[in-house]
C-alpha positions as CSV (number, residue, x, y, z in Angstrom):
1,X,-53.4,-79.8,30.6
2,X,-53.9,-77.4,27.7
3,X,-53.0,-78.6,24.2
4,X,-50.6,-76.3,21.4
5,X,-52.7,-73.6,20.0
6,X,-54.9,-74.8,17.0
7,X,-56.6,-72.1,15.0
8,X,-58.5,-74.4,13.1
9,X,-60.1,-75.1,16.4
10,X,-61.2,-71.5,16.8
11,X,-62.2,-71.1,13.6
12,X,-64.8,-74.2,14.0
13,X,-65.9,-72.8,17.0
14,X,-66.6,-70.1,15.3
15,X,-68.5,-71.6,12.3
16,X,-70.8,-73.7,14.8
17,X,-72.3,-70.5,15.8
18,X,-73.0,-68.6,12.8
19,X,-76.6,-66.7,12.6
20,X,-77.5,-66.0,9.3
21,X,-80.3,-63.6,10.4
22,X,-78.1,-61.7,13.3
23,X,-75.3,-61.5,10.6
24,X,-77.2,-59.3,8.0
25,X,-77.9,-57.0,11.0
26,X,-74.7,-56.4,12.3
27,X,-73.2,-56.1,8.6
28,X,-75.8,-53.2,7.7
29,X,-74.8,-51.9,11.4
30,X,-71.1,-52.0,9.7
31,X,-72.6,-50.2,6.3
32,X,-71.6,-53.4,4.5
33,X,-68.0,-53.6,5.1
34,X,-67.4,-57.1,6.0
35,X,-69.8,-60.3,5.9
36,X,-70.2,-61.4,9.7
37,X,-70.9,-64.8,10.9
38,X,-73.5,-63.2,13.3
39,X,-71.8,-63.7,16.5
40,X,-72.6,-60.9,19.1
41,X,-69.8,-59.6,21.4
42,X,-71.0,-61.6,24.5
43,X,-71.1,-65.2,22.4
44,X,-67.8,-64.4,20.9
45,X,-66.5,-63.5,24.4
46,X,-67.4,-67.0,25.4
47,X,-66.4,-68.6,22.3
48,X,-62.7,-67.3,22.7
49,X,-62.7,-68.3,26.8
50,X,-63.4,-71.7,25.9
51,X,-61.0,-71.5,23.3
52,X,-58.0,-70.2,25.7
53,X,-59.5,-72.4,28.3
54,X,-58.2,-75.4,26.0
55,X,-55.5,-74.4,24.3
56,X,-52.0,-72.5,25.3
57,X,-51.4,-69.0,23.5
58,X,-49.2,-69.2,20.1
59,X,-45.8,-68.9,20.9
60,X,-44.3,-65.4,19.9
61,X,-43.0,-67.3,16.7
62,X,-46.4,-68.0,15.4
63,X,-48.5,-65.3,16.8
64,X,-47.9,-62.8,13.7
65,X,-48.7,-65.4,11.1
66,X,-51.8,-66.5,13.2
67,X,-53.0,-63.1,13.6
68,X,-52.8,-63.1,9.8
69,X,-54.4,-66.0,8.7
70,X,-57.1,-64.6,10.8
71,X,-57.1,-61.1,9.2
72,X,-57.3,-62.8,5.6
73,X,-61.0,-64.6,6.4
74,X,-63.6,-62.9,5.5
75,X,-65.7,-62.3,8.4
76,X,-65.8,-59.8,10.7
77,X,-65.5,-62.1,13.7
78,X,-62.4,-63.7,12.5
79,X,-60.6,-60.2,12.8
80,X,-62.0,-59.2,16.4
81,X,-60.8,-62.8,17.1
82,X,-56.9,-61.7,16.0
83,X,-57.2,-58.6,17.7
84,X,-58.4,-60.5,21.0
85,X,-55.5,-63.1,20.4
86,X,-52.8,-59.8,20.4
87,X,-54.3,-58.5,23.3
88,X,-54.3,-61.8,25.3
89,X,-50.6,-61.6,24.4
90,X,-49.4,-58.2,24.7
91,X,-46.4,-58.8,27.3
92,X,-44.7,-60.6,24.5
93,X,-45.0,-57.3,21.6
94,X,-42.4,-54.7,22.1
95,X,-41.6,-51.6,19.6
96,X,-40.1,-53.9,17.1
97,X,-44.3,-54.9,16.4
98,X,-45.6,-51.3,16.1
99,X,-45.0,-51.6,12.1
100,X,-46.8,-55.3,12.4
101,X,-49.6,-53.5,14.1
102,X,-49.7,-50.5,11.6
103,X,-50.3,-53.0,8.9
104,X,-53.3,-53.8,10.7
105,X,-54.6,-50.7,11.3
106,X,-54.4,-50.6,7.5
107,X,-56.3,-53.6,6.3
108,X,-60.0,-54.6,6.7
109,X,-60.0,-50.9,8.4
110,X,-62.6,-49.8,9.5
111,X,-63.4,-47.9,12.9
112,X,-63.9,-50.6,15.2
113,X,-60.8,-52.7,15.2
114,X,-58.8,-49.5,14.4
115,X,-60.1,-48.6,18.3
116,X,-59.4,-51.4,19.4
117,X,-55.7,-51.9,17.9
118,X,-54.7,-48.0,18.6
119,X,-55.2,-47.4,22.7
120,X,-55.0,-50.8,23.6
121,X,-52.4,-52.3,21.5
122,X,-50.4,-49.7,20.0
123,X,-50.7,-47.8,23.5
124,X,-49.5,-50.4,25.0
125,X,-46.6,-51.0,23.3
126,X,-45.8,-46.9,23.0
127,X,-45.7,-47.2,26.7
128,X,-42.9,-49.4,26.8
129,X,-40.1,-47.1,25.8
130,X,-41.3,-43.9,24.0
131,X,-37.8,-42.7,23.0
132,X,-38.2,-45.3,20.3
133,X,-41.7,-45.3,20.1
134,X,-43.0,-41.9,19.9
135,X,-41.0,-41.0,16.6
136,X,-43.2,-44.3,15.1
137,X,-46.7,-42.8,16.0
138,X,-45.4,-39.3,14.9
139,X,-45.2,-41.1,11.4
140,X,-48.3,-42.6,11.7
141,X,-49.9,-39.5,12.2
142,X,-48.2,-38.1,8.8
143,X,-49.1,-41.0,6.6
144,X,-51.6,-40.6,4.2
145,X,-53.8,-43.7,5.2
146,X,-56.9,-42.1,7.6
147,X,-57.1,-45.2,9.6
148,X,-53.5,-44.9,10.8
149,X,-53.9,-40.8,11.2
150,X,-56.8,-42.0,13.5
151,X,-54.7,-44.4,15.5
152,X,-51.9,-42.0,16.3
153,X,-54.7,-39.7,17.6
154,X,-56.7,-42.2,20.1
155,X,-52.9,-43.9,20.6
156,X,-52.9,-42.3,24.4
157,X,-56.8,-42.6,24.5
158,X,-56.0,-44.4,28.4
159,X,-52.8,-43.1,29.4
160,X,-54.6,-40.5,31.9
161,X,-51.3,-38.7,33.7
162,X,-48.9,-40.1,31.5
163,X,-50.4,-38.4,28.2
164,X,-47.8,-36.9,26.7
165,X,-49.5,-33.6,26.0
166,X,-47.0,-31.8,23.9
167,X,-47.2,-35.1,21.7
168,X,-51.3,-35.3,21.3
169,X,-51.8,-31.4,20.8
170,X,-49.1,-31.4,18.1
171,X,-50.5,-34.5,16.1
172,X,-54.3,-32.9,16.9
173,X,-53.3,-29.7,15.4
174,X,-51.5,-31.4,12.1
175,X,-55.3,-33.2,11.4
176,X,-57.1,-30.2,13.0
177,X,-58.6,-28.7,10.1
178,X,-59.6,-32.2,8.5
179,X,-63.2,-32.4,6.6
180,X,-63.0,-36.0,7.3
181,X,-65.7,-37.6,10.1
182,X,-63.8,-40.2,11.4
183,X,-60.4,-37.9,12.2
184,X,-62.9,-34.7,13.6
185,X,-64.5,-37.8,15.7
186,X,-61.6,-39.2,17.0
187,X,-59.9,-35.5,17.8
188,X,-62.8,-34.9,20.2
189,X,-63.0,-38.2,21.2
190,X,-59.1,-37.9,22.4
191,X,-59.3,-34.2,24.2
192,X,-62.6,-35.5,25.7
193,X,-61.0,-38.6,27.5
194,X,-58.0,-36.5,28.7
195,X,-60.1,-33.6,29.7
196,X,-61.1,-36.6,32.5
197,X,-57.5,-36.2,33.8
198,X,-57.2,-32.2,33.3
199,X,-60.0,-30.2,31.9
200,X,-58.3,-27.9,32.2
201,X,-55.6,-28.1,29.4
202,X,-58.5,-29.2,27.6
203,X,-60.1,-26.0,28.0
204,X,-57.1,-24.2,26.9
205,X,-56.3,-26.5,24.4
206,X,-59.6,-25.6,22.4
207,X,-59.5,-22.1,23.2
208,X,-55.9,-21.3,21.4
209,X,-57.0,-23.4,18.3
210,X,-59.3,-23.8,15.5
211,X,-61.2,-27.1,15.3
212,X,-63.9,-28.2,13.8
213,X,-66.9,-27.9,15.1
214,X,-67.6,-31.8,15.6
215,X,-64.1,-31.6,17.6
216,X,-64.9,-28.9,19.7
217,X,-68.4,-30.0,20.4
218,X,-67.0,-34.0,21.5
219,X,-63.7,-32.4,23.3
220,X,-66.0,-30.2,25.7
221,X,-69.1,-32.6,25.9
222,X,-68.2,-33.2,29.7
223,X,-66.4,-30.6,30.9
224,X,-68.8,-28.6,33.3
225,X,-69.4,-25.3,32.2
């Protein structure tokens, strides 16, 4: 029978594998960031089976304030580990958590949790009713914060047939002419994955408009010529 969640449980799990050596080289691999415990995705896989294994899920209740008290350690782990914990329970968020979600997209940001929060989260929950939802990423892609502009980008990043195409091209073209990396990235990035469902609206997509060249090159790096 599994016990009540205990985070302090996960968090000693964690701690009894830390690698000193494998930490400083996925924190340079991070440019310094965030201080990892040195816990490599397959370890930290395991680490959080056992750990559900044992105990239930937080109850709705507590899952914000766990997801938190995660966020707030330092290490990089900790945070994957809150991310993993949403996902886990992701039948239980509903549009009421997209703000909850947005907040963090906005701390500890940096691109990898950002990709994982944004299609698998926030596209989840988006997904659920978009009447209510689609107006929220519309002002995430306004906002000034380039982590959250990046979210409401790759937001549809797995949607396939249900992208809402009027909705990506529109928030593409407001970020189109960006100088910065990370929002050019994710732009092609976006048109890239959909052009797997319909190259050709890709095509056309990037023919009517003016994108940077990082963009343009990642939107068409499949599509045969």
């Amino acid at each position: 029978m599994k016990k009540p969640w205990d985070t302090d449980a996960l968090i000693s799990r964690f701690e009894d594998n830390r690698n000193p050596e494998l930490a400083v080289s996925m924190a340079a691999y991070m440019k310094h960031n965030f201080p990892f415990l040195g816990i490599q995705k397959p370890l930290r896989t395991a680490l959080m089976k056992e750990q559900l294994s044992t105990y239930l899920l937080p109850e709705k209740a507590q899952l914000k304030s766990i997801v938190q008290a995660l966020y707030a350690l330092p290490e990089r782990e900790f945070h994957y580990a809150a991310i993993e914990l949403l996902e886990q329970a992701k039948k239980e968020l509903t549009p009421d958590d997209l703000p909850f979600l947005r907040s963090l997209v906005e701390s500890n940001s940096w691109w990898d949790t950002v990709d994982a929060i944004a299609p698998k989260l926030a596209g989840h929950i988006v997904l659920l009713d978009r009447t209510i939802t689609a107006p929220l990423l519309v002002e995430w892609a306004h906002a000034e914060n380039l982590w959250t502009q990046r979210a409401a980008i790759l937001h549809q990043l797995k949607f396939k047939q249900r992208t809402d195409t009027e909705m990506l091209g529109s928030i593409i073209e407001l970020h189109a002419e960006s100088r910065e990396f990370f929002i050019q990235k994710s732009i092609g990035w976006a048109l890239r994955e959909y052009a797997k469902t319909d190259p050709m609206w890709v095509l056309d997509f990037v023919s009517a408009h003016a994108l940077q060249p990082l963009s343009k090159r990642e939107a068409l790096k499949h599509i045969k010529k």
